[in-house]
C-alpha positions as CSV (number, residue, x, y, z in Angstrom):
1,X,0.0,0.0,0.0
2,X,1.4,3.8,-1.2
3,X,1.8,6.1,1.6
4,X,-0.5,8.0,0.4
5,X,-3.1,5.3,0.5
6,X,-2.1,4.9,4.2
7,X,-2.5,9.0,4.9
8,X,-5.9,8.7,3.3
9,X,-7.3,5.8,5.5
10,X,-5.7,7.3,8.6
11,X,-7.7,10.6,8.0
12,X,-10.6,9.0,7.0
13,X,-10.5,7.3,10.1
14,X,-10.3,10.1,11.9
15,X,-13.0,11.9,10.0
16,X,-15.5,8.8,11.1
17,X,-14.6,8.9,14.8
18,X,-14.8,12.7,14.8
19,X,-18.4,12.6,13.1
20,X,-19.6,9.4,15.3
21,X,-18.6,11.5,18.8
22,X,-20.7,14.5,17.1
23,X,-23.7,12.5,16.1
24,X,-23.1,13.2,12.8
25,X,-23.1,11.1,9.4
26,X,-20.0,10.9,7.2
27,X,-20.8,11.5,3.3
28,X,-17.3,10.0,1.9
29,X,-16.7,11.5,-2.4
30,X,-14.4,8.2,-3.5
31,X,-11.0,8.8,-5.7
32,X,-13.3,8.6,-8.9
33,X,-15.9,10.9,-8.1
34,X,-12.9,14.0,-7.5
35,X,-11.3,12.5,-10.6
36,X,-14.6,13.3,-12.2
37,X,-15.1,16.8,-10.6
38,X,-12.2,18.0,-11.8
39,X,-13.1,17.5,-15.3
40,X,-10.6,14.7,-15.8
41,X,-11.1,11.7,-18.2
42,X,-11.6,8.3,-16.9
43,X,-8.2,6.8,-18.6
44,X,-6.2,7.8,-15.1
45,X,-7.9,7.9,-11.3
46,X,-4.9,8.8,-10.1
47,X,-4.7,12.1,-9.8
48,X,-2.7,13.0,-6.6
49,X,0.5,11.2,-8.9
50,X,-0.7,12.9,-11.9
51,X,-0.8,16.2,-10.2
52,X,2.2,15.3,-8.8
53,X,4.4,14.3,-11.8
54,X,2.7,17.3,-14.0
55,X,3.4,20.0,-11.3
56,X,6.8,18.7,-8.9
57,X,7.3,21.9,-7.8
58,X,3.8,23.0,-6.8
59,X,2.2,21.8,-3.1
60,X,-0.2,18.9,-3.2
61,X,-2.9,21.1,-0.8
62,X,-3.1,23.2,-4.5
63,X,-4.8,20.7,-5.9
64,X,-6.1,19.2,-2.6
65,X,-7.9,22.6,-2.1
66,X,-9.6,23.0,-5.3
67,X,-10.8,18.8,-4.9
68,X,-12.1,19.9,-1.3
69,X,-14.2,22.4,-2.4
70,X,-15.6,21.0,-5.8
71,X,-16.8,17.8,-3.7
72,X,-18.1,19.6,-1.2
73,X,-20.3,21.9,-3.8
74,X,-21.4,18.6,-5.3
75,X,-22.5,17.3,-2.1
76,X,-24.5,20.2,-1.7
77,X,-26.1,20.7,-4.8
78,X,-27.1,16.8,-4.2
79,X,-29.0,17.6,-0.9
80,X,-30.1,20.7,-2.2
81,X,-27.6,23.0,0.8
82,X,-27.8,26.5,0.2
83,X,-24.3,26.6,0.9
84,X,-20.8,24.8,1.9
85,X,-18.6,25.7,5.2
86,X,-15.0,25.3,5.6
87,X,-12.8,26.4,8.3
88,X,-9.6,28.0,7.2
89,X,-6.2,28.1,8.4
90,X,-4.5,31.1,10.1
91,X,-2.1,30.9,8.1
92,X,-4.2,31.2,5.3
93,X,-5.8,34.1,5.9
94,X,-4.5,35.4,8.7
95,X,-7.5,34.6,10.9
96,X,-9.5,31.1,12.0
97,X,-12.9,32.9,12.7
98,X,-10.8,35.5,15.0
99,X,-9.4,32.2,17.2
100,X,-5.5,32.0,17.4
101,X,-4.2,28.7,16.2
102,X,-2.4,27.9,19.2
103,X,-5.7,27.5,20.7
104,X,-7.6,25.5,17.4
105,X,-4.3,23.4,18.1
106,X,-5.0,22.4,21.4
107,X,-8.7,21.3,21.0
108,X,-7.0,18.0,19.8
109,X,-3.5,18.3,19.8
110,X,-3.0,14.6,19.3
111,X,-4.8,15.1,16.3
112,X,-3.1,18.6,15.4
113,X,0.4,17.3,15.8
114,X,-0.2,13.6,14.1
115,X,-1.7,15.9,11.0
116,X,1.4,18.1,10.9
117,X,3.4,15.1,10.6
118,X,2.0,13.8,8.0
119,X,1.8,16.5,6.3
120,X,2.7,16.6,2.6
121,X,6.1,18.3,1.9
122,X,6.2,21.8,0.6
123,X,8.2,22.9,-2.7
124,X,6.6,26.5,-2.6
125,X,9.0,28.6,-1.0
126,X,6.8,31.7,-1.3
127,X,3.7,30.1,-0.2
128,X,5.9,28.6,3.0
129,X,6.9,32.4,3.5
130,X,3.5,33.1,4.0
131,X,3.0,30.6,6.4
132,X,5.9,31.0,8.5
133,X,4.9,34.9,8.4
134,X,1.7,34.3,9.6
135,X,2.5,32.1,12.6
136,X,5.1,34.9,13.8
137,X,3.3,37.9,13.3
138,X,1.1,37.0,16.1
139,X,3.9,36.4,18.7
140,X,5.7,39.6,17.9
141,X,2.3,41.3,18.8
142,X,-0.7,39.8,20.5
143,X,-3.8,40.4,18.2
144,X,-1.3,42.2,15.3
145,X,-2.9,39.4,12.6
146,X,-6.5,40.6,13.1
147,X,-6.0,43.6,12.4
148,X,-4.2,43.0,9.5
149,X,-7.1,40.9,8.7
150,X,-9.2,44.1,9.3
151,X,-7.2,46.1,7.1
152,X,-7.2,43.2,3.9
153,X,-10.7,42.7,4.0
154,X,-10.9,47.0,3.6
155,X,-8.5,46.9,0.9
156,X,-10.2,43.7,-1.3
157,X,-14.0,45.7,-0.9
158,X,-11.7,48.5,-3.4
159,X,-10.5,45.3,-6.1
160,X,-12.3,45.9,-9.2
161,X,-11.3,41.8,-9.8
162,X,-14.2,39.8,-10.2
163,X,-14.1,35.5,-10.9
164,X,-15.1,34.5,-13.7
165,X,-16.1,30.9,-15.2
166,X,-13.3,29.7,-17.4
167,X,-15.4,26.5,-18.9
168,X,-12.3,24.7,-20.9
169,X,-10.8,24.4,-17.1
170,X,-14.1,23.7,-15.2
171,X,-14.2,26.6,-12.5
172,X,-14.2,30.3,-12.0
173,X,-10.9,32.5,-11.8
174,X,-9.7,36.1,-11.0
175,X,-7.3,36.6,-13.6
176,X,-6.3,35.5,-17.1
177,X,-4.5,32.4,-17.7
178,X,-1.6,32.3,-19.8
179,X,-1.5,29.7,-22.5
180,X,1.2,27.7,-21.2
181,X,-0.6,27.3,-18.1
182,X,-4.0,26.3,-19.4
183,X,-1.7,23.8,-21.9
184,X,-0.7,22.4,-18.7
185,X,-3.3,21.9,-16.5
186,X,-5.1,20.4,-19.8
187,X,-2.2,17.8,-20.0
188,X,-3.2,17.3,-15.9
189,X,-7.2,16.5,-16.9
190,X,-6.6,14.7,-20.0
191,X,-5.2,11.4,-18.4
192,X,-3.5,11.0,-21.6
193,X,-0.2,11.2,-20.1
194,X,-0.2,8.2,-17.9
195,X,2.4,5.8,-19.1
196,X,4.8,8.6,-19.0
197,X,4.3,9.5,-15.2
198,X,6.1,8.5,-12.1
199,X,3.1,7.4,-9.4
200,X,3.7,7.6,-5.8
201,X,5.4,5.0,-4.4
C-alpha cells in the first residue's frame, strides 16, 4: 500500500470517529468521483501522482484545495444545501474565525500534531513564506494578525477583480491564464499522459 493510500485511511479514520462522537453522518466522495469533478477523463484515477508528476514543484494542498471544495459543492447541490462551510487556516488568511491557532491546536492536539506530521512536503517557497509569516506575526504582537485581517478585507472591498467561469478548465478564476498554463493543466485533466508518469510509491 502507497503512503498516500495509508495517509488517506488514517484521515478517513479520523474523520468517522470525529463525526460518530458529534452525532453526525459521514458522506465520503471516492478517488473517482474527484477525478470526475475535476473534469478529468476516466483513462487515469490517479490524480494525486498525476498532479504530482505534472506539477513537482507545486504543493499537493493546491490541488487538494480545489478537490475539497468541488466535492463539497457537489454534495451540496445533491442535498439541495444552500451553501458549503470550511474552516480556514490562520495561516491562510490570517484569521480562523478570530481564534488563534495555538488554541484550534489544542482542541485536539494529538490530532493537530499527528496531521502536521503527515503532512505533505512543501516545494513552494513563497507560499511557505507566508506561512511562516503568519505564525510569527502573532507572537511579535498579541492580536497584530487581526487587524491586519481588518485592514485586507478593507483593501479587497476597493478590487475591481471579479471571478469568472473559465469553462475549458471547469471553474471560476480572477485573472487570465496564460497559455502555457491552461496547456498544462489540460495535460493534468486529460489522463493521456499516464504511461509517461512516475506514481507515488
Amino acid at each position: 500500500m502507497s503512503s498516500t493510500r495509508r495517509r488517506f485511511f488514517k484521515e478517513l479514520h479520523h474523520a468517522y470517529d470525529q463525526c460518530a462522537k458529534l452525532g453526525l453522518k459521514l458522506t465520503v466522495i471516492d478517488s473517482r468521483e474527484v477525478n470526475m469533478l475535476l473534469g478529468r477523463s476516466a483513462g487515469s484515477q490517479d490524480w494525486i501522482g498525476d498532479f504530482e508528476a505534472i506539477y513537482p514543484d507545486s504543493d499537493l494542498e493546491v490541488i487538494g484545495t480545489l478537490a475539497v471544495r468541488l466535492a463539497l459543492s457537489a454534495v451540496a447541490r445533491r442535498v439541495g444545501a444552500q451553501a458549503v462551510v470550511t474552516g480556514l487556516n490562520l495561516e491562510d488568511v490570517l484569521a480562523e474565525y478570530r481564534c488563534p491557532k495555538e488554541i484550534i491546536d489544542g482542541c485536539y492536539p494529538k490530532l493537530s500534531l499527528q496531521n502536521y506530521a503527515d503532512r505533505y512536503p512543501s516545494y513552494m517557497y513563497w507560499r511557505a513564506a507566508a506561512y511562516h509569516f503568519a505564525q510569527q506575526i502573532g507572537s511579535a504582537q498579541t492580536g497584530m494578525e487581526f487587524k491586519l485581517l481588518d485592514d485586507f478585507e478593507i483593501l479587497s472591498k476597493t478590487s475591481n477583480r471579479t471571478a469568472i467561469y473559465r469553462p475549458e478548465i471547469g471553474f471560476s478564476i480572477a485573472s487570465e491564464i496564460k497559455p502555457e498554463d491552461l496547456k498544462q493543466w489540460q495535460k493534468f485533466t486529460s489522463g493521456d499522459q499516464r504511461g509517461k508518469l512516475q506514481s507515488i510509491t
